[in-house]
N, C-alpha and C positions, 0 to 999 in steps of 0.2 A: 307346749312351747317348743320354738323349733330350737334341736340343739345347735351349738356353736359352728361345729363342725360342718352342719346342714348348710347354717346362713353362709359360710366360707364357698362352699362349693356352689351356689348359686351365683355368687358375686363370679367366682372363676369364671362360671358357661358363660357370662356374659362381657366377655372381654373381647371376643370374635366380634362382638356389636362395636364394642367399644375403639378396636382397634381401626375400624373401615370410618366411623366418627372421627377417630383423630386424624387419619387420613387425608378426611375432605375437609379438614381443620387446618391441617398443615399446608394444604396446594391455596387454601386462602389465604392464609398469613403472608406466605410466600408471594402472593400475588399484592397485598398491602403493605408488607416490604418493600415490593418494588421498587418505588420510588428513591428509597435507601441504596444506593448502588458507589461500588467501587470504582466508576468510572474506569477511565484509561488509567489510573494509578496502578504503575508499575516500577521493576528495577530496568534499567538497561545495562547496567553492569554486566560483565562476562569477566571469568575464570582465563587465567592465560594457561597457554598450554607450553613446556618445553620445548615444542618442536617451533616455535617461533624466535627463540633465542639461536641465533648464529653460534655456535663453539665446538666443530669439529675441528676446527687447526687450530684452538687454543685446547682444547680436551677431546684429543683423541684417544680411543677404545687402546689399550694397552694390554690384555688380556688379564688384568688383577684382580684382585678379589677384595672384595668389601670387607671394611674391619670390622675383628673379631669381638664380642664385647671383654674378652681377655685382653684388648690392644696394650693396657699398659704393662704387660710384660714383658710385651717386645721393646718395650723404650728403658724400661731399668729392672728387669727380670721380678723375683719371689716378692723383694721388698717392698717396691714401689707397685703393685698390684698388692698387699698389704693394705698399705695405706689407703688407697682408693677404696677398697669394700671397708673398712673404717669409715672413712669419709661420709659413705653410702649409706651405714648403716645408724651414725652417732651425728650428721647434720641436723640442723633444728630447720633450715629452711624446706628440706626434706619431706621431715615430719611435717609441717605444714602442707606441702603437695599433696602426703596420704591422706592428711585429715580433710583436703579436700574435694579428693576422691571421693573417701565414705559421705561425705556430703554428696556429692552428686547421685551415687548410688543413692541413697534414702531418700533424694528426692526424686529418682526414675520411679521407684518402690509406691510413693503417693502417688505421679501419676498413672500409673497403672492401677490403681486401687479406685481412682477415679470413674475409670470407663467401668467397673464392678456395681453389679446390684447393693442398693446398702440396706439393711434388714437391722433394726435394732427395738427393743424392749423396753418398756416402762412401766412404772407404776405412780400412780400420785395417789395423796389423800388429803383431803385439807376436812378440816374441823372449823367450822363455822355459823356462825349466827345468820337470817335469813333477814333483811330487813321488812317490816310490817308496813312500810308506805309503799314500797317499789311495784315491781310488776313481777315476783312472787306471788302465789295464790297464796291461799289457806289452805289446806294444813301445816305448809311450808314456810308460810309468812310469820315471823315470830320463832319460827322453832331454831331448834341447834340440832343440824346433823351436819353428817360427815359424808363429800363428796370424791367419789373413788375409782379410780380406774386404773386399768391392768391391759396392756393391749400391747401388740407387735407391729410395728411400721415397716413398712416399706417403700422405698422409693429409688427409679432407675432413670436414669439421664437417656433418652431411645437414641441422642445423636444420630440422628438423620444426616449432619453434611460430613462427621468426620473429624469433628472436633478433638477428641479424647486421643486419635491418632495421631494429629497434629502435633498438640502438644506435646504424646510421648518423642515423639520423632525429634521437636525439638529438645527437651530434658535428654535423649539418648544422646545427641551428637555433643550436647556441652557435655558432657560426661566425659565421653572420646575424649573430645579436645583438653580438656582438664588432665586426662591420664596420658597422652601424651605430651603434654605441659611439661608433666612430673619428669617422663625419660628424657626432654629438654634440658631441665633441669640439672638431672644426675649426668648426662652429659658435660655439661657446664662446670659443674662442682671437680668432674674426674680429671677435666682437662686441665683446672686450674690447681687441683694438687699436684699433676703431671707436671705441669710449669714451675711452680713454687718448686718440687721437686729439684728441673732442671737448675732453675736459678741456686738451688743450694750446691749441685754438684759443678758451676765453674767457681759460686763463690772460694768451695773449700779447693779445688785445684789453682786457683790465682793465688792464694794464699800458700800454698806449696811452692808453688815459681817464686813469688814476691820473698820468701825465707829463702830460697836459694840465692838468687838475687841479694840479698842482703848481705846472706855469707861471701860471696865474690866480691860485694863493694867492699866487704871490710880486710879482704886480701889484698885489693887496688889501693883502698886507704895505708896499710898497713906497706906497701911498697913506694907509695906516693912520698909517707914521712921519711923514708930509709932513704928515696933519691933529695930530698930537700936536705935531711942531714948530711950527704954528699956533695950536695952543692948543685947537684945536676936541674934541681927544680925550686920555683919557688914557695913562699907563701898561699900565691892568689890557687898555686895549683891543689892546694890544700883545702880552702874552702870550698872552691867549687865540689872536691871528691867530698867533704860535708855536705855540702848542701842536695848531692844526690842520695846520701848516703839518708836524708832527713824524708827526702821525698817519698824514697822507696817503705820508710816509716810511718808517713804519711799514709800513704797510699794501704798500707796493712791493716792499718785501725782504721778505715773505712771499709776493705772488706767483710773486716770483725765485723765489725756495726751493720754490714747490712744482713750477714750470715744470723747474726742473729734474730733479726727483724724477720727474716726467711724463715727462722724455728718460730718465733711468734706467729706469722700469718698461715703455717700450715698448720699447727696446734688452734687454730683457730675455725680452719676450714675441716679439721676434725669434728668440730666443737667441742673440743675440751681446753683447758686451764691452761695458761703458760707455760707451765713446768711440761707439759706434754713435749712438747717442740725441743725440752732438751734430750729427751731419751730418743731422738730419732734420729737412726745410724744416719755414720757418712754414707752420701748414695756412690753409686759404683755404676756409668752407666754403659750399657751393651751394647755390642759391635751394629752397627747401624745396614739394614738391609735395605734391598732395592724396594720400592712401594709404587709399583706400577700400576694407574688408572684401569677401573675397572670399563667394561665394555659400557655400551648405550647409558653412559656416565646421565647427559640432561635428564632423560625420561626416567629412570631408575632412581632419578634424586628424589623424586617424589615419595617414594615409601622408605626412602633412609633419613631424611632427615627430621626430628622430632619438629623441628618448629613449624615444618611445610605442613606437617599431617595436622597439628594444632591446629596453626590458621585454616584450613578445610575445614577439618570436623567443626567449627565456629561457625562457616558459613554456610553450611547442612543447620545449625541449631537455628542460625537465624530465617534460612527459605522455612521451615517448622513455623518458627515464630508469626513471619509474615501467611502463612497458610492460617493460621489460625485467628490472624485478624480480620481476614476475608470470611469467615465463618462468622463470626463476627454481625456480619450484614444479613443473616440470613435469621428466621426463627429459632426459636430454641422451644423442646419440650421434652417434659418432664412426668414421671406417670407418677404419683404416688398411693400410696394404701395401704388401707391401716385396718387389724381384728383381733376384737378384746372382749375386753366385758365392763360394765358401768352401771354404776347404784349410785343411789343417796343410802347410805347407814351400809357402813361395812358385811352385814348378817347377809345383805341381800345381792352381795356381790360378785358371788359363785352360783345363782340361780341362775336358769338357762333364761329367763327374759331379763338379763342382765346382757344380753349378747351383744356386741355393733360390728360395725366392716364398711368397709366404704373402696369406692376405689375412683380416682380420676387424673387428669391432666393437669398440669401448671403449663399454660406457653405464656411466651416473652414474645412481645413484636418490636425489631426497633425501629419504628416507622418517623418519629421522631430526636432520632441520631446519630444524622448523618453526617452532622459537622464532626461530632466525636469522633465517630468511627473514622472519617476518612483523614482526621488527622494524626490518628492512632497509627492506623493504616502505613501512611507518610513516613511515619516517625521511625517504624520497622522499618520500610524498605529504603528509607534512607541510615540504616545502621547495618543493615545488611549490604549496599553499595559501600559502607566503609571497610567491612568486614572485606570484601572481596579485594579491593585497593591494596588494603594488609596484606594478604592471601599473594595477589601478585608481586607486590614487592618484597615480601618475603622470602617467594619465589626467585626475583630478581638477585636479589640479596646473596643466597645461597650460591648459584651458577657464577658470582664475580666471587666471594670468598673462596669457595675452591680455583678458581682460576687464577686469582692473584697469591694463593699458596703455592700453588703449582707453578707458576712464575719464578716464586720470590725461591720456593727451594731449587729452581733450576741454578740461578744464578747465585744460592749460597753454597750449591755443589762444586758452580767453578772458582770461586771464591777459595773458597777450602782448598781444592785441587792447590790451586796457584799459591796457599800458603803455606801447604805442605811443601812443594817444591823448596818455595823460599828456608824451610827450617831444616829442611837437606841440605842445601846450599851451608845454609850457618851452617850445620854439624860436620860438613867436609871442611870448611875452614877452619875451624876446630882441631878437627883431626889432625890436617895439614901444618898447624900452627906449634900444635905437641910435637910432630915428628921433628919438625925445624926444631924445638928446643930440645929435643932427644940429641941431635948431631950438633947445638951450639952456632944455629944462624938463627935463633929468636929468643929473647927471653920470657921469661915467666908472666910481664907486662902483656905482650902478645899473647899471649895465653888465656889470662884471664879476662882481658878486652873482647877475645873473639865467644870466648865464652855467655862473655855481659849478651852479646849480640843473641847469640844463638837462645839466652831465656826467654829476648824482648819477644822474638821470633814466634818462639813456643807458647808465650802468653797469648801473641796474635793467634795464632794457629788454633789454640784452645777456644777463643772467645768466638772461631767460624765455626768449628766442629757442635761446640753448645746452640748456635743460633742452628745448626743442618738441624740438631735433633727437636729445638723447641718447635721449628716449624712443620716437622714432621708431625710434630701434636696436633698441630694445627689446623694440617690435611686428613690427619685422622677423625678431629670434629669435625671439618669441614664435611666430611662426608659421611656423619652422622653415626662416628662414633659405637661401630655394630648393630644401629637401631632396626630397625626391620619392622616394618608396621603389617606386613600377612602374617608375618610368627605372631604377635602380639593381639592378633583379632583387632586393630584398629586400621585399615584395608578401609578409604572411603569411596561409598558409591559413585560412579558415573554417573551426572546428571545430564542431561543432553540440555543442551542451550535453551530448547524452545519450553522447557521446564521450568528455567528458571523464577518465573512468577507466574505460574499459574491462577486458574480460575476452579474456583473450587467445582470439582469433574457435579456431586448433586445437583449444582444450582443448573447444569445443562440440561 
């Protein structure tokens, strides 16, 4: 009897036959497909490029340098880059980003496990009765044995057009896209504790003035009664110094209320409990420096901002996707086989004419599905033309939010200038206003009037200086926030135009 090993290695020598058969197996399917064709279905869509957006004299090169992913320590130093890697590390939206990460990983990991040979093992046995009418002989017809087999499969996908690459190509770029999502994401999350942040530090400074302010109305009030008991003033001048005196109370318990509201939504954007939001110091924030435009600002936004590389790497997953619908229209085959061993009655199951093996081909022709296919087909590249629509506007998108940051902080610059001046101006008249009542040509009245003036002043003055640094935040996402997608290995390929929808390169 021939041993197992013998029949194995027989089957192998004849796989040279076997391979030049499926050969002239395949150029005939291929030619019975035919009629299956992808026509002219194609994308016409294109990728826009920077260099068609006009914005050298709205975003000229300034020699600056791209922020740091430490930026928020430039806007409110140790504490408030604190809070942010909190933020970064205890968000639940976050955690969902990662988790969707290792999803995409594990599912690159199947597709690649795919284009692999698969090799697996069995064993059956079944215990059964033979039926004595069927087409069972005798000695088997009637009896009770037991039918058993032990054997090793194999089976390999030969992918001929390129399928299994396809597909990873597309599973690798949603991947990308996915993980640059994420740094979108932590972006978003950093900027908006930045803000919340800011928002706390004018609440708690308006609320400083607004107590000051309060103290001085009630020295006005307190001189207002002293000239009506003299006669110099009346009644009416009374309520009115109430009714400012009620306002400026007014106007207190609304900062409260919103300061707190501020400890709620950054305790929140932590993702911890309310009580978080009270233990978080008063902010204190830092001298404001110049933030000069980095050079070839359009073209370089391309690997800084997380959402441009996103939308890309999306539309890399979907050309994948449509690549492999095209495939699609073409044969498919498959080699399988299998060497074991096989009895009736278990005793007889490890004898060497228990031996089998076999080896052949599974192909697919879709000669009859070409409406599927080509509206499968459709269906990609018209999700892929939306994908690219995104990708451009996205693009769009970006090049006007830096550009209306950069606007909007030019003119909070002169804003600011001009109300600094203004609280110089109060504070000489102040000044001015003391020394006359040091020599007895103004009273205490002028005093504390010009004084009222000079808070109003400084309240304004605070509310430009807070809005210079929120929109500083603002140009610091705007321009993506440190992100760097060559640091990051998420760098997406140049496709050349005439790529865009190819014809699968085999079927030529």
């Amino acid at each position: 009897m021939m041993p197992i090993v013998s029949l194995v290695s027989r089957v192998t020598s004849s796989l040279l036959d076997l391979a030049k058969t499926m050969l002239s197996v395949s150029l005939l399917s291929a030619g019975l497909s035919a009629c299956v064709s992808s026509g002219d279905i194609r994308s016409t869509a294109q990728t826009r490029s920077p260099a068609e957006f006009a914005s050298g004299i709205t975003l000229p090169g300034q020699g600056g340098q791209w922020p740091a992913m430490d930026w928020p320590t430039s806007i409110g130093g140790h504490a408030l880059q604190l809070l942010v890697d909190e933020a970064l590390a205890t968000n639940p939206t976050l955690q969902v980003s990662a988790a969707r990460i290792a999803a995409a990983q594990a599912l690159a990991d199947v597709t690649r496990a795919a284009a692999a040979p698969s090799i697996g093992g069995s064993f059956t046995s079944t215990y059964q009765r033979y039926t004595e009418n069927g087409i069972i002989p005798p000695p088997l017809a009637g009896a009770v044995r037991s039918d058993n087999q032990l054997a090793l499969s194999f089976a390999y996908d030969l992918d001929f057009w390129g399928r299994h690459a396809a597909e990873l190509r597309a599973v690798l770029a949603q991947g990308k896209s996915v993980e640059a999502e994420q740094y979108s994401a932590r972006l978003m999350l950093a900027s908006a504790v930045a803000h919340s942040w800011m928002l706390m530090h004018r609440q708690v400074q308006q609320l400083d003035l607004i107590g000051r302010q309060q103290a001085v109305r009630l020295q006005l009030n307190d001189l207002t009664a002293r000239r009506i008991a003299a006669g110099l003033d009346n009644q009416s001048d009374n309520q009115i110094a109430q009714a400012q005196l009620q306002n400026l109370r007014t106007e207190q318990a609304q900062w409260q209320e919103a300061l707190a509201l501020s400890r709620n939504q950054l305790a929140a954007l932590l993702g911890q409990g309310p009580d978080r939001g009270l233990s978080i110091a008063l902010p204190e924030v830092a001298p404001l420096a110049a933030l000069p435009l980095p050079d070839a600002l359009p073209l370089a936004l391309l690997g800084r901002r997380p959402d441009i590389v996103a939308a890309r790497w999306h539309v890399e997953a979907l050309q994948g996707e449509i690549d492999t619908a095209r495939i699609d229209f073409y044969p498919n085959i498959n080699l399988a086989a299998f060497a074991g061993l096989s009895s009736l009655g278990l005793p007889n199951l490890i004898s060497s004419g228990s031996a089998i093996a076999g080896i052949g081909p599974a192909i697919r022709l879709p000669i009859f599905e070409g409406g599927t296919l080509r509206a499968r087909l459709k269906g990609k590249i018209a999700g892929y033309d939306s994908a690219v629509a995104l990708y451009n506007q996205t693009l769009t998108d970006a090049l006007h939010d830096v550009a209306d940051q950069v606007q909007s902080l030019r003119g909070a610059a002169q804003q600011q200038e001009h109300q600094r001046l203004a609280v110089q101006a109060a504070s000489n008249v102040l000044r001015l206003s003391e020394q006359r009542q040091r020599v007895g040509t103004a009273n205490q009245l002028q005093v504390l009037a010009s004084e009222a003036v000079l808070l109003q002043q400084s309240r304004t003055e605070l509310d430009a200086t807070v809005r210079l640094s929120d929109l500083r935040i603002s140009l610091i996402k705007a321009l993506g926030g440190g992100f760097d997608a060559a640091a990051n290995g998420l760098v997406v390929p140049v496709t050349p135009s005439s790529e865009i929808s190819p014809t699968v390169k085999a079927a030529s």
